[in-house]
C-alpha positions, -999 to +999 in steps of 0.1 A: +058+501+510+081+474+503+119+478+513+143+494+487+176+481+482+205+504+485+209+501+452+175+507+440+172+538+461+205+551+444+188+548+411+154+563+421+172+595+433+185+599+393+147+605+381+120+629+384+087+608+394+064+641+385+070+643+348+064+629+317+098+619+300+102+621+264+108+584+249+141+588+239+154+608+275+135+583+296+157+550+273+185+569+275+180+574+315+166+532+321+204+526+301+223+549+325+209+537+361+207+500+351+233+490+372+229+453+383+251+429+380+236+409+350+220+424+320+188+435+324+153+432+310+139+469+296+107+462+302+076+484+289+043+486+308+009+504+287-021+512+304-049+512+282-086+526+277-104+494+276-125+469+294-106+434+288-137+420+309-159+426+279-148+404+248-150+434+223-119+453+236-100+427+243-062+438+230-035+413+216-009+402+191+025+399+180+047+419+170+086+412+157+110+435+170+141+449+150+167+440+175+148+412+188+138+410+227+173+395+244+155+368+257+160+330+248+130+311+243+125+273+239+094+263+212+075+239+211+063+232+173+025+209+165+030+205+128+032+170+104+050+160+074+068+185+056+058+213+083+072+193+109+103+194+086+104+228+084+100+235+119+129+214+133+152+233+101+144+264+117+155+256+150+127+241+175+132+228+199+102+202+199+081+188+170+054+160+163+014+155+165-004+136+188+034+122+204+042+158+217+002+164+227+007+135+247+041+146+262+024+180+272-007+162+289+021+147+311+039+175+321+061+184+297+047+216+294+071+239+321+100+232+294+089+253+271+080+287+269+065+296+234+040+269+216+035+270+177+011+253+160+000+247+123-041+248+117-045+211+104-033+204+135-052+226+160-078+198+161-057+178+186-044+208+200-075+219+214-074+188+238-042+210+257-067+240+267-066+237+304-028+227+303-017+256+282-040+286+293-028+318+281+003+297+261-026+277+238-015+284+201-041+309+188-047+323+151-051+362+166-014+358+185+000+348+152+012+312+169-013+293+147+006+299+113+010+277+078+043+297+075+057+278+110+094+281+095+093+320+096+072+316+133+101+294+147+129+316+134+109+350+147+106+337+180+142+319+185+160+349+175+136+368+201+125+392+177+089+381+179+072+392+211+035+382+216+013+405+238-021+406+258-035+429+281-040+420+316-073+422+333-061+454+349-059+467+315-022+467+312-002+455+283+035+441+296+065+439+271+103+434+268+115+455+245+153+447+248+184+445+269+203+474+289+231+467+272+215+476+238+223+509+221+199+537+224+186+536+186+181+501+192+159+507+220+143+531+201+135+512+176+119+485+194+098+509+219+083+524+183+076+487+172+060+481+204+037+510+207+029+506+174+017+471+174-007+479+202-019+510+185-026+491+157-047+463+179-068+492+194-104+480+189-129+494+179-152+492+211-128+507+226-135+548+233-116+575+248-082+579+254-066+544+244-028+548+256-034+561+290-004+558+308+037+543+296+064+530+324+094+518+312+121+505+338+148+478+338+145+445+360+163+458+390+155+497+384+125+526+389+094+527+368+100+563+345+065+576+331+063+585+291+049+610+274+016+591+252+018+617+231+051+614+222+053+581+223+027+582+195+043+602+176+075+579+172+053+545+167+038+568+139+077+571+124 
């Protein structure tokens, strides 16, 4: 077990580890013993029913959430002529073709954190697969896009959050700031759950959402009814 802050400790004594909080009581409990110095992250964690080993129940996608994420995010746009236009109108913070390629097979790829691309371009993109990983633009994350402009301005403004479930079967996911209001918390945990209900697949059998933790950066992991938290996505 690792060693608990004071801090930590204080907050852990505020919850009930052996129950199953409704959505909006565990939010409202994350907002009351989030008590760092900074504002933090409310993260949500999803367990889910599948196999991510075997390509048919693989689960992602992207979701825009209505209060946005909090977090600040540079892009990186691969788009020409008038899409490169677009791009830089809406605010990235890199554009260009085979000049940025080029700049990220140098290095330049740890100064960005989200990477856009446009399909006539993905051609030269696809050269950036061992640099990029997990980050390489792809059609089914909605960061391959002909609309780029609305894709810059989602993910600048942090209301576009792209998820992917772990090979433990675990889908991670800011869904806002401590010092958001409840109903905006709210609103994003129903966005959330319901953009991964919706990317259940079909191979997938059984109970899908098997287990929900939502917590803040510094604070305690509290456990949420699925059920529930069904039933608001649904909303």
């Amino acid at each position: 077990m690792p060693n608990r802050t004071k801090r930590y400790q204080e907050s852990a004594a505020q919850i009930d580890k052996s129950r199953l909080y409704d959505p909006l009581e565990a939010i409202e409990t994350v907002k009351k013993i989030a008590n760092a110095k900074f504002d933090e992250t409310v993260d949500l964690a999803v367990k889910l029913g599948v196999d991510p080993r075997h390509g048919d129940q693989m689960v992602r996608g992207v979701t825009p959430l209505p209060h946005g994420s909090g977090k600040k995010r540079r892009v990186a746009v691969f788009a020409r002529g008038e899409n490169a236009q677009a791009a830089e109108e809406a605010g990235a913070d890199a554009v260009g073709a085979e000049d940025l390629v080029a700049k990220i097979q140098a290095g330049a790829d740890k100064e960005f954190d989200v990477f856009l691309a446009t399909p006539d371009v993905m051609g030269i993109v696809g050269r950036l697969g061992r640099v990029l990983t997990q980050r390489m633009p792809n059609p089914k994350a909605g960061t391959v896009t002909p609309d780029i402009a609305r894709a810059v301005r989602e993910v600048k403004t942090g209301g576009r959050v792209e998820f992917k479930v772990e090979k433990t079967g675990i889908v991670h996911m800011p869904i806002g700031k401590a010092s958001y209001t409840v109903d905006q918390l709210r609103e994003n945990f129903s966005a959330a759950i319901g953009a991964i209900l919706k990317a259940r697949p079909a191979a997938a059998k059984g109970h899908y959402l098997q287990q929900i933790v939502i917590s803040s950066t510094m604070g305690p992991g509290l456990r949420i009814d699925t059920a529930a938290a069904a039933r608001i996505a649904d909303k």
